[in-house]
N, C-alpha and C positions, 0 to 999 in steps of 0.2 A: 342750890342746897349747899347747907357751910358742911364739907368734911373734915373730922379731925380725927385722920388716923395718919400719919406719918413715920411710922419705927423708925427708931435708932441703925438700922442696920440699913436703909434705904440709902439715907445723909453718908455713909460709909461707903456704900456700892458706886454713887456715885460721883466720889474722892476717887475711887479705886479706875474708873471708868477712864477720867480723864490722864491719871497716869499711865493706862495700859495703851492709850488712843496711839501714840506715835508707833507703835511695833504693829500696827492693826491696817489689813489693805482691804477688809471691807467690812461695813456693817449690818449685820443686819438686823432689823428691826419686825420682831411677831407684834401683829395688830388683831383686832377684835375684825372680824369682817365685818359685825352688825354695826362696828360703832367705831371705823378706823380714826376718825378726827379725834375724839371724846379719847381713844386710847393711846393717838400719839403722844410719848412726853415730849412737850416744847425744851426739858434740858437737854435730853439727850440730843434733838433736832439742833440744838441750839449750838454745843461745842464740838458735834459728829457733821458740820455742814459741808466741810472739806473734803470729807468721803465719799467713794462712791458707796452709795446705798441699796439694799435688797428689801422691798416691803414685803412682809408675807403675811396675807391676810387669811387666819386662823378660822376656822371654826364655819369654814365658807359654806357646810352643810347647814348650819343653821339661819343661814342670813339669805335675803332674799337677793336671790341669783342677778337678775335687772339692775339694779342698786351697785353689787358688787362691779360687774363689769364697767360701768361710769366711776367706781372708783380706781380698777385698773387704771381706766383711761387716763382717769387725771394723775396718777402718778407716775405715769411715762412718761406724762409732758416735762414733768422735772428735771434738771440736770443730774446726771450720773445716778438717777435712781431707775431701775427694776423694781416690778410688781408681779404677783402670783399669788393665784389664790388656791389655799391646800385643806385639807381636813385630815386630821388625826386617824380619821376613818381608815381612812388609803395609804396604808403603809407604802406604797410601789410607789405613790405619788411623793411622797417625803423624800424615798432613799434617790429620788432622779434629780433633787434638788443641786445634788453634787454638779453634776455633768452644767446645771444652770450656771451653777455660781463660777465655773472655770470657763465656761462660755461668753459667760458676762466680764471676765478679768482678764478676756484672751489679751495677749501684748502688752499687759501689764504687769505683768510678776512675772519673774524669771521662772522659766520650764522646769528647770530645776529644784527649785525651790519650793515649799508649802504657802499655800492660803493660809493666812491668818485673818481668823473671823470672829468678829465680837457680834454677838444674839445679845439682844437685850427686848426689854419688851414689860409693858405690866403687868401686876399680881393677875394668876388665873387668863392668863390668854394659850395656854397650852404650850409652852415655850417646852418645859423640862422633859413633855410627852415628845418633840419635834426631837431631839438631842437624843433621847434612846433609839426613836425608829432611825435614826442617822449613822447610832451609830452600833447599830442591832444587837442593843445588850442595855440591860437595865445601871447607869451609869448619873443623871441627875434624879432626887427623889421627885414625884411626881403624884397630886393631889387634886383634886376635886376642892381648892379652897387657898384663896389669894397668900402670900409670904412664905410659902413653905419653903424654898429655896435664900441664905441669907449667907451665903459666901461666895466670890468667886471661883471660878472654879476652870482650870484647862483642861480639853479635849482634846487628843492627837487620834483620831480617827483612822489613819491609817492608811490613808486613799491621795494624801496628798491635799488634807487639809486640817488646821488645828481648829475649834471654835473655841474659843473665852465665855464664859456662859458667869453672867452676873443676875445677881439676883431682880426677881420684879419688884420695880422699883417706880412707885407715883411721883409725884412731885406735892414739894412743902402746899403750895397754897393753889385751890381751881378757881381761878378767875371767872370761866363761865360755869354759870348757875347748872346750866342744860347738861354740860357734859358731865358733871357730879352726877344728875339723876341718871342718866343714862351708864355710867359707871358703877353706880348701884345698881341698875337692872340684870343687868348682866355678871353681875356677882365678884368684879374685880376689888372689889371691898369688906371688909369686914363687916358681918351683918350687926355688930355691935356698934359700927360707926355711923348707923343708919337709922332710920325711922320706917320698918318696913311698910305703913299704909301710906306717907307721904311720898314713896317712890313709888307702891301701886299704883295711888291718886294719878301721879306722872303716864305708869305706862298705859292705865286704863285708857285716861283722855289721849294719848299720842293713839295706840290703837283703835280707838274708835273712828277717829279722825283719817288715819292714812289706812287702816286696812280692816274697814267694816266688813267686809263677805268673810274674812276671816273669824273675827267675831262673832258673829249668826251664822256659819259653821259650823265652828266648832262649839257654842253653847246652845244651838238650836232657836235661835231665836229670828222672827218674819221680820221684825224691826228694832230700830235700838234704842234705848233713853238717848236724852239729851246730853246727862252729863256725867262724867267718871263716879262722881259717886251711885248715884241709880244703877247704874251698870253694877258695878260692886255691889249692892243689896241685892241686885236680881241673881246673879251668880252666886254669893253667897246663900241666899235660900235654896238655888238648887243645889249646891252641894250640901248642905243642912248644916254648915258653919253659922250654929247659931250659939248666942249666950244666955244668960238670964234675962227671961222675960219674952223668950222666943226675936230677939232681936239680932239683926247679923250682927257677929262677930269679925269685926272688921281686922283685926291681927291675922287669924285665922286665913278667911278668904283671900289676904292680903298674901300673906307665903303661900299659897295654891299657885296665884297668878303669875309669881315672880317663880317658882317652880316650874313652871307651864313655859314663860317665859323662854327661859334658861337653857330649857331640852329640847322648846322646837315644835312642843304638842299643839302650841294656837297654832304652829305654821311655820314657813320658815320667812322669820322679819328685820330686817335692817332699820336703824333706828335713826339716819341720818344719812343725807346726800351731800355730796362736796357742794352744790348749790347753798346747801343750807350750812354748812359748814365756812364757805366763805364770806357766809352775811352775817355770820357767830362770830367768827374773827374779828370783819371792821367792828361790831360792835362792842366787843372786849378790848380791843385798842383801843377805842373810844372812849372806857370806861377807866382805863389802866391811865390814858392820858390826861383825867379829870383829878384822878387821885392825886397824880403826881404834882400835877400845878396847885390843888387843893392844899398839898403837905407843902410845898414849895411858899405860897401865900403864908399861911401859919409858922412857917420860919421865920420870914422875914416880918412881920407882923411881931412873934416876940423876939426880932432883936432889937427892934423899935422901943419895945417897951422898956426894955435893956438899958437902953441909952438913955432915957429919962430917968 
């Protein structure tokens, strides 16, 4: 799916990021738990590689549990990164984060001295929520709806660590198709940047497919259609999202389910496995490496033409 929502203040945040990096002794990075890959940014990953890093997988009550811990797993394996997965739920679990990240930095920063920590993370992963319970006072604004935060901003918490808290921030162009829709489900987007039955479409068929007992469920049903759309009419009739002519209304039933989605009422679902994530990869390299030899060929093609 093409996304075209990138503010002006994103391109800023992350001008601002690369000059704040050298005063910075760790990062840490809020992820989606349902959708850690889909919500990593490759820029941040890309000029933060030299740091040690803290993943902290957000919202871990709404993702399913199994899933999450395979994503710990694989994020251990990495150099100088830490994994942990938290919910806004559990204030207690937030504030012990401290004792983490100074455990994690032991022999690396002078005793004396503060942690310096850059949080970054994108739109709507509950970053500006993790920053007040941190720092037990309402101090980043904090929203139910991706961009609300568009400055940098310092945190001197008091305990012996500062955090830098930059705005959430996408990146220009999403190379995979998968991680847009899954980006959309999860509401890290703006619902005007979206097509909300074509992301439905998305999570119907991905839920039907990985987690049918949760679907007959939670809509009562002994068996399922075949395919995302039948699913969506049947659902839509029974919530009685219908339009003229008694026909579902597909807008309609289509915000129910991405509602539904979002809070955890189908269940608690993860929408991606590092397995599936590192076959998304070679294949977007793969894609990114066609492009380029593509545009490369078409260079040199018209400077041939040129010459004549």
């Amino acid at each position: 799916m093409s996304i075209n929502w990138f503010p002006g203040h994103m391109n800023k945040a992350i001008r601002e990021i690369k000059e704040i990096l050298p005063k910075v002794d760790l990062v840490i990075e809020v992820l989606d738990a349902r959708l850690p890959y889909s919500s990593s940014n490759p820029v941040i990953e890309q000029f933060c590689a030299d740091k040690p890093s803290l993943k902290l997988l957000t919202k871990s009550d709404l993702a399913d549990p199994a899933i999450t811990q395979q994503w710990l797993a694989y994020f251990r394996q990495q150099s100088q990164t830490q994994a942990l997965a938290i919910t806004t739920q559990k204030p207690e679990q937030i504030r012990g984060l401290i004792n983490d990240i100074k455990t994690m930095l032991a022999g690396k920063i002078n005793k004396l001295g503060n942690i310096t920590a850059l949080i970054t993370g994108i739109p709507n992963v509950g970053k500006s929520t993790l920053i007040n319970t941190l720092a037990g006072k309402q101090i980043a604004k904090a929203a139910n709806e991706p961009a609300v935060t568009q400055g940098q901003q310092r945190i001197d918490l008091r305990n012996g660590l500062i955090l830098i808290d930059s705005p959430g921030i996408l990146w220009p162009k999403i190379d995979n198709p998968n991680s847009g829709y899954r980006l959309a489900l999860a509401g890290s987007i703006k619902n005007t940047a979206m097509n909300h039955e074509d992301v439905a479409c998305f999570g119907a068929d991905f839920f039907l497919k990985n987690y049918p007992e949760l679907m007959k469920q939670r809509f009562k049903l002994s068996t399922l259609p075949a395919t995302e759309i039948e699913f969506l009419e049947i659902i839509g009739k029974q919530r009685g999202s219908l339009g003229g002519g008694g026909y579902v209304d597909f807008h309609k039933i289509s915000t129910i389910l991405l509602l539904e989605f979002r809070s955890a009422i189908l269940g608690q679902i993860s929408l991606e496995t590092p397995e599936v994530a590192e076959a998304e990869k070679i294949i977007v390299a793969e894609k990114i490496a066609e492009k380029a030899a593509q545009k490369e060929l078409e260079a040199q093609q018209k400077k041939k033409r040129k010459r004549r």
